[in-house]
C-alpha positions as CSV (number, residue, x, y, z in Angstrom):
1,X,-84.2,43.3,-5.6
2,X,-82.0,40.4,-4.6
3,X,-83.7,37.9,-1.8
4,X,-81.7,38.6,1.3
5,X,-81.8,34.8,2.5
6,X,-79.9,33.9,-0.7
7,X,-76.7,35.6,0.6
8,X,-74.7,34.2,3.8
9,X,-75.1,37.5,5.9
10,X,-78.7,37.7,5.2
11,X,-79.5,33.8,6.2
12,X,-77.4,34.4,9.4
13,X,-78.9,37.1,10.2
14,X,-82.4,35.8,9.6
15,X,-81.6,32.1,11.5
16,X,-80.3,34.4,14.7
17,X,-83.9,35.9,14.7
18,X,-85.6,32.4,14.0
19,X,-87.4,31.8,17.1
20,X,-86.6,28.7,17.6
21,X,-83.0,29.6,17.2
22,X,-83.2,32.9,19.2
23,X,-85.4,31.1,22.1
24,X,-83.3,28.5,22.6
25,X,-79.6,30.5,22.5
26,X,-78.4,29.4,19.3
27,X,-76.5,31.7,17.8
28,X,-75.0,31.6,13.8
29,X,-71.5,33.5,14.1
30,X,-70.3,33.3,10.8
31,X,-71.2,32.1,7.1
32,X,-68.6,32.0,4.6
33,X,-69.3,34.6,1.8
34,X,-68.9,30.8,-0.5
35,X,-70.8,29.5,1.3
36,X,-67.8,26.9,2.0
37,X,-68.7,26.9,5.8
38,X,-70.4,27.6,8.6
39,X,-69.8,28.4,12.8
40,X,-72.2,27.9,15.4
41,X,-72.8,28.6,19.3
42,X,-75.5,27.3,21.8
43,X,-75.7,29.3,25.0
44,X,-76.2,27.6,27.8
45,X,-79.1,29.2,29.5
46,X,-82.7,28.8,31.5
47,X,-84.9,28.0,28.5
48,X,-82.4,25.6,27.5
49,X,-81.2,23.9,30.3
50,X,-82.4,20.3,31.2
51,X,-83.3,18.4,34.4
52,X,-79.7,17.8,35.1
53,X,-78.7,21.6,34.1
54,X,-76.7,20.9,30.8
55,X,-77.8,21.5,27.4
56,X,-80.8,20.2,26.3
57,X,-80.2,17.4,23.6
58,X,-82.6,18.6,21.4
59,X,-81.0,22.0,21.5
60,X,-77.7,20.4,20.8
61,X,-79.2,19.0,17.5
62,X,-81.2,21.9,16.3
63,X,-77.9,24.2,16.5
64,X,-76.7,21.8,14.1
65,X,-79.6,20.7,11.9
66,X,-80.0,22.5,8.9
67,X,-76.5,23.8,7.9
68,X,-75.1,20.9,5.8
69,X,-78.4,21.1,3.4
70,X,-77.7,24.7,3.3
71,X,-74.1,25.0,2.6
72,X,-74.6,22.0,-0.1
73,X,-77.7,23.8,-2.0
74,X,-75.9,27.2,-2.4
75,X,-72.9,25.6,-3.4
76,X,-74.4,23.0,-6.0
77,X,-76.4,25.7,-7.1
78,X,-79.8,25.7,-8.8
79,X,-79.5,22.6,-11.0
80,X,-79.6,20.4,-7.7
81,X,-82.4,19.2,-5.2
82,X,-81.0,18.9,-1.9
83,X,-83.2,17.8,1.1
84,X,-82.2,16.4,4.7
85,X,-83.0,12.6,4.7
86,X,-81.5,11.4,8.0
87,X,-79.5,12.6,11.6
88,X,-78.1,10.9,13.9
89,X,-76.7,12.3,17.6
90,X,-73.9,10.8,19.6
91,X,-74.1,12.2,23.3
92,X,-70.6,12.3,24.4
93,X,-70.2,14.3,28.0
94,X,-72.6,17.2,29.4
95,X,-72.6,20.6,27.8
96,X,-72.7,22.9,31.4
97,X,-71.8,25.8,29.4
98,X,-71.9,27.1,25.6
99,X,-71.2,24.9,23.1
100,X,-70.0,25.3,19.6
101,X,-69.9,23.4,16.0
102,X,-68.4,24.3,12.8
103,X,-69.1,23.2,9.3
104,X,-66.6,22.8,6.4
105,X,-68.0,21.1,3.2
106,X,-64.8,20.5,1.1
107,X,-64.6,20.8,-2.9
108,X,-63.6,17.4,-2.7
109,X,-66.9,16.3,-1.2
110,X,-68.9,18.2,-3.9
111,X,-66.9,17.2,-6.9
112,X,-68.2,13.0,-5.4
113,X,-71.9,14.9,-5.4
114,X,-71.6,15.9,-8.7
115,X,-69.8,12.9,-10.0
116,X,-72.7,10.5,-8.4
117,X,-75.8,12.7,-9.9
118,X,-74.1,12.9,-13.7
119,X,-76.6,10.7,-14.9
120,X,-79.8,11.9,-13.1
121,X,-79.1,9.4,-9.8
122,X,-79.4,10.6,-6.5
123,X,-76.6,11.0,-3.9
124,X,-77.2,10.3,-0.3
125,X,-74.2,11.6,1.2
126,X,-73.4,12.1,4.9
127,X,-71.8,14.6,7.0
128,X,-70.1,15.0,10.2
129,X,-69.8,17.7,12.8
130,X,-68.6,17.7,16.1
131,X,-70.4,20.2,18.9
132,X,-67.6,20.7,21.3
133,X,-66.8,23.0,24.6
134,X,-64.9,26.3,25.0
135,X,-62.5,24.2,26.4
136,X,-62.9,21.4,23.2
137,X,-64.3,19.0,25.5
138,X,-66.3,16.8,22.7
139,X,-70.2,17.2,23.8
140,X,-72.2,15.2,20.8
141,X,-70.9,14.2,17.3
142,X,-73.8,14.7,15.0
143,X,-74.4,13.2,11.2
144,X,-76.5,14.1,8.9
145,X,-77.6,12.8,5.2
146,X,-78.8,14.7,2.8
147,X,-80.9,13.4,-0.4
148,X,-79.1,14.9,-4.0
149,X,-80.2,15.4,-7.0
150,X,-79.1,17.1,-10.0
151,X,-82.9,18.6,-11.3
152,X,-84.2,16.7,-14.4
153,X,-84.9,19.0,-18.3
154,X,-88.0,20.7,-18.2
């Protein structure tokens, strides 16, 4: 039987039961079936909420923290290692409702990934997403890099 966390459906459905993701309101809406992207909401709510009453930052960065690593490693495949190796967070105005992000990692941007591993090298790419409001009020800008590697011969 196929592992259910290897299909886009069956990771969503697992992150959206993650505690950390279900305690804290974060929600994955969608997966592409090619694992091409990925869509994201935070609910604002009490066990979120800072001292101020907006999103808590960390919140804002877990919504986003694993996705780029997970839409790179299903679309490289098995041949590839692919670990997170740095984040940053840009806090631009107060989330004081539900926030959302969305992730599209392009061909393109693969194709450079492949191109830079050929030879056995690592890649340490990085990636943008934007957290914005129902309203697209821009709440934090988030990067991540990822480490590559295509897998040496056994």
């Amino acid at each position: 039987m196929a592992n259910p966390l290897r299909t886009p459906k069956g990771l969503s459905r697992a992150l959206n039961w993650y505690p950390p993701y279900l305690f804290a309101g974060i929600r994955v809406l969608e997966i592409a079936e090619d694992w091409s992207s990925a869509r994201v909401r935070l609910k604002l709510g009490r066990l979120n909420r800072n001292y101020f009453g907006t999103q808590f930052g960390g919140s804002l960065y877990s919504m986003s923290d694993p996705f780029w690593c997970l839409l790179a490693v299903n679309r490289l495949g098995r041949d590839y290692v692919v670990w997170d190796k740095a984040a940053d967070i840009e806090f631009v105005s107060p989330g004081r409702g539900d926030v959302y992000t969305e992730f599209t990692l392009a061909e393109d941007r693969l194709e450079e990934i492949r191109a830079a591993t050929a030879d056995g090298s690592k890649a340490l790419p990085w990636f943008e997403s934007t957290v914005t409001a129902a309203d697209g009020t821009v709440v934090a800008r988030v990067r991540k890099q990822l480490y590559v590697r295509r897998k040496r011969d056994r």
